[in-house]
mmCIF file of the C-alpha atoms, coordinates in Angstrom:
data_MODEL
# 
_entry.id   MODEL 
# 
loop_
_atom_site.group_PDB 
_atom_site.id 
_atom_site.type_symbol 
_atom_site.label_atom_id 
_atom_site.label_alt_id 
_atom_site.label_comp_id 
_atom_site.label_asym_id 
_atom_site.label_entity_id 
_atom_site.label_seq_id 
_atom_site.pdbx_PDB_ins_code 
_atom_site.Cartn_x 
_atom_site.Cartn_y 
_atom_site.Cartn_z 
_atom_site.occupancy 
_atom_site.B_iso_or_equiv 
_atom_site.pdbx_formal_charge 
_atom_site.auth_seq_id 
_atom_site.auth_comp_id 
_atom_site.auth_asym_id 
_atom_site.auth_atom_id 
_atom_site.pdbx_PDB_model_num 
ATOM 1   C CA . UNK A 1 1   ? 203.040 175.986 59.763  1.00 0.00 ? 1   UNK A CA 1 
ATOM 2   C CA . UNK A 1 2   ? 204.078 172.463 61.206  1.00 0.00 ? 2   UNK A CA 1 
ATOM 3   C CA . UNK A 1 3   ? 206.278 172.318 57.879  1.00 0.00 ? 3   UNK A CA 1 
ATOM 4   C CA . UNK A 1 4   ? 207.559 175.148 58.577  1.00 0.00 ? 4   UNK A CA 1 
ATOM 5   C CA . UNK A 1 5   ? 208.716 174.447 61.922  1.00 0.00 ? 5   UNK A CA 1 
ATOM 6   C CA . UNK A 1 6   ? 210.162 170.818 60.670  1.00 0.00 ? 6   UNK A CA 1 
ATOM 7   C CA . UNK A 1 7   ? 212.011 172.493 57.679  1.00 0.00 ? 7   UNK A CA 1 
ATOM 8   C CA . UNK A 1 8   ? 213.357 174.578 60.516  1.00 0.00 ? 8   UNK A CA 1 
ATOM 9   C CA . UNK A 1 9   ? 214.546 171.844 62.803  1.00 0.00 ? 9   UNK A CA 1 
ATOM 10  C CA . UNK A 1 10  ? 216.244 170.403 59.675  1.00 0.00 ? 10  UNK A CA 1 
ATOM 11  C CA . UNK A 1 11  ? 218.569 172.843 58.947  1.00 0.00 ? 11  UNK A CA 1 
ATOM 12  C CA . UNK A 1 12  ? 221.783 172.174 59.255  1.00 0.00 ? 12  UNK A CA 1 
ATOM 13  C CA . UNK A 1 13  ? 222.357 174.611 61.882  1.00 0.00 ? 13  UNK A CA 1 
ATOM 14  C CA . UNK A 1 14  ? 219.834 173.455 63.959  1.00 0.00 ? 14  UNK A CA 1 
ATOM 15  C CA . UNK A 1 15  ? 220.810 170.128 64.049  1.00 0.00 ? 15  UNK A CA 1 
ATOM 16  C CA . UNK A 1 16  ? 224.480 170.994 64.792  1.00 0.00 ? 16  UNK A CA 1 
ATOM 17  C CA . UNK A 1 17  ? 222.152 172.984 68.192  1.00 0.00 ? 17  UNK A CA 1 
ATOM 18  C CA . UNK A 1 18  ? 220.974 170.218 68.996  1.00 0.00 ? 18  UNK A CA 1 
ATOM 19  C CA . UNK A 1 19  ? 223.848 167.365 68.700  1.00 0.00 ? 19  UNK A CA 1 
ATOM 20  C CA . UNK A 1 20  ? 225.693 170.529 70.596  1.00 0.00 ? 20  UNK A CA 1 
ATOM 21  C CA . UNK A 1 21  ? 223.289 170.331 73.806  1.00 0.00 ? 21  UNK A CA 1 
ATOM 22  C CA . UNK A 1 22  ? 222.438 166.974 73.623  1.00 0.00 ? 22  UNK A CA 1 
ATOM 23  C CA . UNK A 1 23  ? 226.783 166.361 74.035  1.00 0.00 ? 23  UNK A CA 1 
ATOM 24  C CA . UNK A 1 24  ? 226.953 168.996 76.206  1.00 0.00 ? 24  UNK A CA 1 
ATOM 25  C CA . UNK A 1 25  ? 224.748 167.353 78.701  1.00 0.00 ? 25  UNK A CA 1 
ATOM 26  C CA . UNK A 1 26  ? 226.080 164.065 78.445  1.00 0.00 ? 26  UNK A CA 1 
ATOM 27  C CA . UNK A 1 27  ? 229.277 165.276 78.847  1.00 0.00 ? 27  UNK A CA 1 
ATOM 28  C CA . UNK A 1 28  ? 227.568 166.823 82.193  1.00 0.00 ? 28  UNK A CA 1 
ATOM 29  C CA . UNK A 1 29  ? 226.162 163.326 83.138  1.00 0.00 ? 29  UNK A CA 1 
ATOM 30  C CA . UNK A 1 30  ? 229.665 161.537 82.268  1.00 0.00 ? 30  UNK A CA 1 
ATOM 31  C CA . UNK A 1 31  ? 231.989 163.890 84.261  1.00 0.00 ? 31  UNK A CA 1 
ATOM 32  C CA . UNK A 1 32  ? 230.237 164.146 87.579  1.00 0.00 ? 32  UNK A CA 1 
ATOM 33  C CA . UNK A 1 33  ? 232.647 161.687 89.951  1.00 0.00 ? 33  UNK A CA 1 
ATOM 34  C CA . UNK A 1 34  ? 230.787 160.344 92.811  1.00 0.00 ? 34  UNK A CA 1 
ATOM 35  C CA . UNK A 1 35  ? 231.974 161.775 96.198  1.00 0.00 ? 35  UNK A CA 1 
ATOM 36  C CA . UNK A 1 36  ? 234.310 159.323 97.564  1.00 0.00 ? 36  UNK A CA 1 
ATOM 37  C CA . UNK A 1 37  ? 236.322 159.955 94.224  1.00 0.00 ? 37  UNK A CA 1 
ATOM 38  C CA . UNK A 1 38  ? 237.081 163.638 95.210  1.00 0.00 ? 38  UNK A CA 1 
ATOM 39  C CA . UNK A 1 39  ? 238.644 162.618 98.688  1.00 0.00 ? 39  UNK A CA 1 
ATOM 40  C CA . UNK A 1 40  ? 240.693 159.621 97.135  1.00 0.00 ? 40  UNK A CA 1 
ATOM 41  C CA . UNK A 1 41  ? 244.189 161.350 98.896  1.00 0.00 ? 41  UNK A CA 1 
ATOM 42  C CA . UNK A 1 42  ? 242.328 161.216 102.087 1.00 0.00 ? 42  UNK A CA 1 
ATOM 43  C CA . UNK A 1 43  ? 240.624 157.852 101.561 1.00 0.00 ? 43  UNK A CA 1 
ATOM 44  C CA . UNK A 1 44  ? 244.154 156.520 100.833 1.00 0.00 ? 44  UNK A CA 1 
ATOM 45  C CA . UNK A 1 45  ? 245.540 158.173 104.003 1.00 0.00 ? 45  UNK A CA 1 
ATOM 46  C CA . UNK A 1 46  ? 242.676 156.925 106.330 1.00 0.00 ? 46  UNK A CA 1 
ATOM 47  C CA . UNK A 1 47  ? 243.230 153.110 105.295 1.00 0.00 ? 47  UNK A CA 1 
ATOM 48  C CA . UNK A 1 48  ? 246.908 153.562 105.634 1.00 0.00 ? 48  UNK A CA 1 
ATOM 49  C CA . UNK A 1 49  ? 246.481 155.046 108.803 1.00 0.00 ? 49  UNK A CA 1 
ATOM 50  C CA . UNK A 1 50  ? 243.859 152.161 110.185 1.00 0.00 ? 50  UNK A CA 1 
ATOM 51  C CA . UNK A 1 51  ? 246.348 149.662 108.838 1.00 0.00 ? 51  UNK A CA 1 
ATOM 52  C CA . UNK A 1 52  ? 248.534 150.684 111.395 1.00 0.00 ? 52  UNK A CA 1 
ATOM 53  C CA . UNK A 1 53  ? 245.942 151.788 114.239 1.00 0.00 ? 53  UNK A CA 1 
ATOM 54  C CA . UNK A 1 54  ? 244.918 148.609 114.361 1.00 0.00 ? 54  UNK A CA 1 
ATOM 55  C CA . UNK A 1 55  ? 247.329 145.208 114.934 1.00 0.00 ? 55  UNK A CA 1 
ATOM 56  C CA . UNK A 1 56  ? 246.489 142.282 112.975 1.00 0.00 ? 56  UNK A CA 1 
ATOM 57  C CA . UNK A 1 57  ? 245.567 140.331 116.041 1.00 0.00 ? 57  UNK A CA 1 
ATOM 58  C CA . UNK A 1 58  ? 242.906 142.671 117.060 1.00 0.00 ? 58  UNK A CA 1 
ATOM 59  C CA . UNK A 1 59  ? 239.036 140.999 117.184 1.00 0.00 ? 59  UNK A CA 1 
ATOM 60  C CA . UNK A 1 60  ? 236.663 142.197 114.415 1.00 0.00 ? 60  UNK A CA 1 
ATOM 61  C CA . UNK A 1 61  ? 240.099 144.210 112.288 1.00 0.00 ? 61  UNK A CA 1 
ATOM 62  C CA . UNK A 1 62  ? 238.413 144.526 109.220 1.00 0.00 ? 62  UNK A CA 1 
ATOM 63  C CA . UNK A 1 63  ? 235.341 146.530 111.069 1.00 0.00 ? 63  UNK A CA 1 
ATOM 64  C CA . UNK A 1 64  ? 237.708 148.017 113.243 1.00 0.00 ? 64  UNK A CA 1 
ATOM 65  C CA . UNK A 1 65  ? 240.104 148.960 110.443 1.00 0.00 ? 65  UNK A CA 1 
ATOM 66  C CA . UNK A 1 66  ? 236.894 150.114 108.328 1.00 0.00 ? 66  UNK A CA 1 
ATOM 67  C CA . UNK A 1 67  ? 235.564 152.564 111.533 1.00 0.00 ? 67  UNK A CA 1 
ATOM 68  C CA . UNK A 1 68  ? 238.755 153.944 111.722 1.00 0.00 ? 68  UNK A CA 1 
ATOM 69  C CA . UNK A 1 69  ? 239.108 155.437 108.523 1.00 0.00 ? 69  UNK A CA 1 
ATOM 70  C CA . UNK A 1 70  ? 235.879 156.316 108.287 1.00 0.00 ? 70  UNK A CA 1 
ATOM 71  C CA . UNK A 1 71  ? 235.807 158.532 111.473 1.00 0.00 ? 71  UNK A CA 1 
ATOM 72  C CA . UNK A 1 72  ? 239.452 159.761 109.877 1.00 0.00 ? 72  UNK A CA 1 
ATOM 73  C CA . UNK A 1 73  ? 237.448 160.844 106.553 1.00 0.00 ? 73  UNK A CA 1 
ATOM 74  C CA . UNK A 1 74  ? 234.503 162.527 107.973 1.00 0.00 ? 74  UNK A CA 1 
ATOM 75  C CA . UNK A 1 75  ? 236.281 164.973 110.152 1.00 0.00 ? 75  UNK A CA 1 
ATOM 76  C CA . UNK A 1 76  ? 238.438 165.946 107.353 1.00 0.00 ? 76  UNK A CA 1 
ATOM 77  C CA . UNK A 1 77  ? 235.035 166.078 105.359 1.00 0.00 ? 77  UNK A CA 1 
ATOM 78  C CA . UNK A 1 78  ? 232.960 167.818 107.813 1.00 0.00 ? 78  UNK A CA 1 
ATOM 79  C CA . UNK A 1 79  ? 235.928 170.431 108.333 1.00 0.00 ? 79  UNK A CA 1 
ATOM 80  C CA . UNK A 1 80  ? 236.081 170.586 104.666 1.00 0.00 ? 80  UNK A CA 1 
ATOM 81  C CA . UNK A 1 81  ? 231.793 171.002 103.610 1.00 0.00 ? 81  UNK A CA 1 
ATOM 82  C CA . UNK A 1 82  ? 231.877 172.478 107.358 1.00 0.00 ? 82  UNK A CA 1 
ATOM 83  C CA . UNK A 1 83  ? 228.447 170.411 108.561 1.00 0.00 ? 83  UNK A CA 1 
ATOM 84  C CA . UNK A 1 84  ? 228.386 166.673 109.196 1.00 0.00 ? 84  UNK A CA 1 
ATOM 85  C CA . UNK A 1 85  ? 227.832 164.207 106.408 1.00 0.00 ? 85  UNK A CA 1 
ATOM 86  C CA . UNK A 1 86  ? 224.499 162.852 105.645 1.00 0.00 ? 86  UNK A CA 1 
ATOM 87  C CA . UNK A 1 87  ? 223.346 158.872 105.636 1.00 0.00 ? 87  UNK A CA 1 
ATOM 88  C CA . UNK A 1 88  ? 223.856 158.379 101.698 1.00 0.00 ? 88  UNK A CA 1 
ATOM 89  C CA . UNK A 1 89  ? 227.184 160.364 101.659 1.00 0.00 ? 89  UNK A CA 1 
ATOM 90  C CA . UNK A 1 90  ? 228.718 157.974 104.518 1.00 0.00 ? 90  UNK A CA 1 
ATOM 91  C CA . UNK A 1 91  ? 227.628 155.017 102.634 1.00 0.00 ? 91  UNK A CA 1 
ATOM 92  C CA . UNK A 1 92  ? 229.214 156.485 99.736  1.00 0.00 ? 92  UNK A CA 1 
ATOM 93  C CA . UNK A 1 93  ? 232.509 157.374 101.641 1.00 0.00 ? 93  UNK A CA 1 
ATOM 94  C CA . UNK A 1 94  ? 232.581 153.557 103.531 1.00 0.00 ? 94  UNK A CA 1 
ATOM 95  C CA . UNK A 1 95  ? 232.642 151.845 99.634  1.00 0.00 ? 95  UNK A CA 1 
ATOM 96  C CA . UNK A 1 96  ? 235.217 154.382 98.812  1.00 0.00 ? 96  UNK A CA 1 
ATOM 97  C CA . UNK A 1 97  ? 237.343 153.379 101.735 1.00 0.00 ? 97  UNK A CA 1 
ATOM 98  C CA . UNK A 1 98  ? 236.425 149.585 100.709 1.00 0.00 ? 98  UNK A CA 1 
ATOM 99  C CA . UNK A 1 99  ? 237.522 150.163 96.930  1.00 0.00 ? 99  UNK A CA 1 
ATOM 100 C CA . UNK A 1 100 ? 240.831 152.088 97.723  1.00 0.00 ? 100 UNK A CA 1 
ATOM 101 C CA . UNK A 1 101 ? 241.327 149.830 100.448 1.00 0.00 ? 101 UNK A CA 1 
ATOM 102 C CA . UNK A 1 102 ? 240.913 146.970 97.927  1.00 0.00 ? 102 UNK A CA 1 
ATOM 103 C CA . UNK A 1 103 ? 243.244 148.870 95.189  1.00 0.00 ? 103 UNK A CA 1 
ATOM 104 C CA . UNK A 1 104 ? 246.042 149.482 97.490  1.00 0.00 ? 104 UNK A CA 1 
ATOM 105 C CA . UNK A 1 105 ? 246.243 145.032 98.583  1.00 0.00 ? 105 UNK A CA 1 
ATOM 106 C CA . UNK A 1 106 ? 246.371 144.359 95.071  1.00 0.00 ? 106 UNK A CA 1 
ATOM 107 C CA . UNK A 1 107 ? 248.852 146.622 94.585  1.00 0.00 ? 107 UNK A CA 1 
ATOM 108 C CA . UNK A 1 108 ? 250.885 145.572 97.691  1.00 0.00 ? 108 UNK A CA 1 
ATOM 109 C CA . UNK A 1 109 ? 251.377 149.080 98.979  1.00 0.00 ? 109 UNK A CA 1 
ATOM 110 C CA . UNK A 1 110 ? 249.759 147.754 102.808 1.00 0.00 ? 110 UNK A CA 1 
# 
């Protein structure tokens, strides 16, 4: 019987089953963006919009600059997913604001 069933799983067509699913899901795994990456327009709009909220002179501009957008961001989110974003999520959106933040200096678009 156990031959049986190993004959089985080494038949060409069950092999190409398996490769299939076993792609499938990593293609699953591989795809999935994290969450700051599907608001990236918006991310880019907050910082631009804290870059000029906020003067250069101001005390504490980075934090400042970094609240700013972020309270920008979650009302668009929270009007978007239509209930307030959890702990994780706003940790997720503040390095999203840091890395687009980051990626638009080096670029010299602020």
């Amino acid at each position: 019987m156990w031959e049986s069933i190993w004959n089985l799983l080494n038949s060409p067509a069950a092999i190409t089953a398996i490769a299939g699913i076993v792609l499938w899901l990593l293609n699953r795994l591989y795809a999935k963006k994290p969450l700051w990456a599907q608001f990236e327009g918006t991310l880019i709009e907050a910082v631009r919009f804290a870059e000029k909220a906020v003067p250069d002179d101001a005390e504490n501009k980075a934090v400042r600059r970094l609240d700013q957008a972020l309270k920008y961001v979650l009302k668009i989110y929270e009007g978007m997913k239509s209930r307030p974003a959890t702990d994780a999520e706003i940790d997720e959106i503040k390095d999203g604001i840091r890395l687009v933040h980051n990626e638009l200096d080096a670029s010299g678009v602020l």
